[in-house]
N, C-alpha and C positions, 0 to 999 in steps of 0.2 A: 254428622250432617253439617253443612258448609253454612255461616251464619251469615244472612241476606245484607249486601251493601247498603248501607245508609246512602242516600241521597246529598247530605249536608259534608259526608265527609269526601275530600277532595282523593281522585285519585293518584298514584304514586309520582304519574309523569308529569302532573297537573303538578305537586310540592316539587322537583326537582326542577322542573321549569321556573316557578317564581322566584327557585333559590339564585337562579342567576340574572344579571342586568341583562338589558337588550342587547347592549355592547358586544355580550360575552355570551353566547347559548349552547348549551352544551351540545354536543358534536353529533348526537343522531338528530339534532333539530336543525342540522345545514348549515350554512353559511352563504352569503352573498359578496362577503368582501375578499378581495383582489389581491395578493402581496407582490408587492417590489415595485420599481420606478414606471413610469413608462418608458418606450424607448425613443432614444433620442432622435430629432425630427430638427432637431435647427440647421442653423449653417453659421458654421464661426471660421468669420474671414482676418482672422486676426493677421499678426506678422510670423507666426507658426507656416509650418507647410502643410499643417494637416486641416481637413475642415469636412463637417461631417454631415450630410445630405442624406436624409431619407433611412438611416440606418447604414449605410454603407460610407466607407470612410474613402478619404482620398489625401493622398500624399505625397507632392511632390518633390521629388528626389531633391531638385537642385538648390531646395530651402528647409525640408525636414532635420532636425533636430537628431541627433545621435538617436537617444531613443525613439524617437517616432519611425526612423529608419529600423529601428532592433523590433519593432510592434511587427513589422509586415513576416508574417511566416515564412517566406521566404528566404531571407538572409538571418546569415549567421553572424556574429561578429566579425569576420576576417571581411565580408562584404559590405558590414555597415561603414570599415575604416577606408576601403578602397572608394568607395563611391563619394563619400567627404574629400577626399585625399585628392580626389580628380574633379572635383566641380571645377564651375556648369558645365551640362549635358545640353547640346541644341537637337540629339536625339536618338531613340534606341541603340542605332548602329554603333554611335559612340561608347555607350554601356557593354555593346557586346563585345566592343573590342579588348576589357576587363578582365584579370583573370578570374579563371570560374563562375565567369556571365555568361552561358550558351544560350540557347535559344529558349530552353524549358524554363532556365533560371527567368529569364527576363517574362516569358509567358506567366507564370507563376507572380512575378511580381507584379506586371498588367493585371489578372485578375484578381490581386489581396487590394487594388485600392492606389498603386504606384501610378503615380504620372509623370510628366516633362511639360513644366512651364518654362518657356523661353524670356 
């Protein structure tokens, strides 16, 4: 026969609850807190070409930085050294006239965040 719960004595999820801080609860008790950064929301208009709005980046070609040019999915190395090699662009046409800059290439660039500040 099963011996009647005392009253006074706590039950088991009632001891492993107390066992931990508020901080810290154990994992079938949930959680509320949030991990990692928020995402970025400023605008840095520094002497870089990059500068970052809303989550989405922008980069213009004629002032970007070796890597920040290597950032954009679109170019590969051989593209990052041509497009340095030939600054300033006053625009697309100019680019396309590059080797291995057709029209997808430069599309592709347009939509990672490339631009042309004159």
């Amino acid at each position: 026969m099963a011996k009647p719960q005392n009253k006074s004595e706590p039950k088991v999820d009632e001891q492993i609850a107390e066992s931990f801080p508020a901080s810290d609860p154990p994992s079938y008790m949930g959680s509320t807190a949030v991990a990692g950064a928020p995402p970025e929301t400023t605008s840095d208009n520094s002497s870089s070409g990059r500068r970052i709005e809303n989550e989405s980046v922008s980069i213009d070609i004629n002032s970007a930085t070796e890597e920040e040019l290597g950032s954009l999915t679109a170019l590969g190395p051989d593209h990052v050294r041509s497009l340095i090699g030939r600054r300033p662009f006053a625009s697309w046409e100019d680019v396309k006239g590059l080797p291995d800059f057709d029209g997808e290439t430069i599309a592709a660039l347009r939509k990672g965040g490339a631009h042309i500040n004159n």
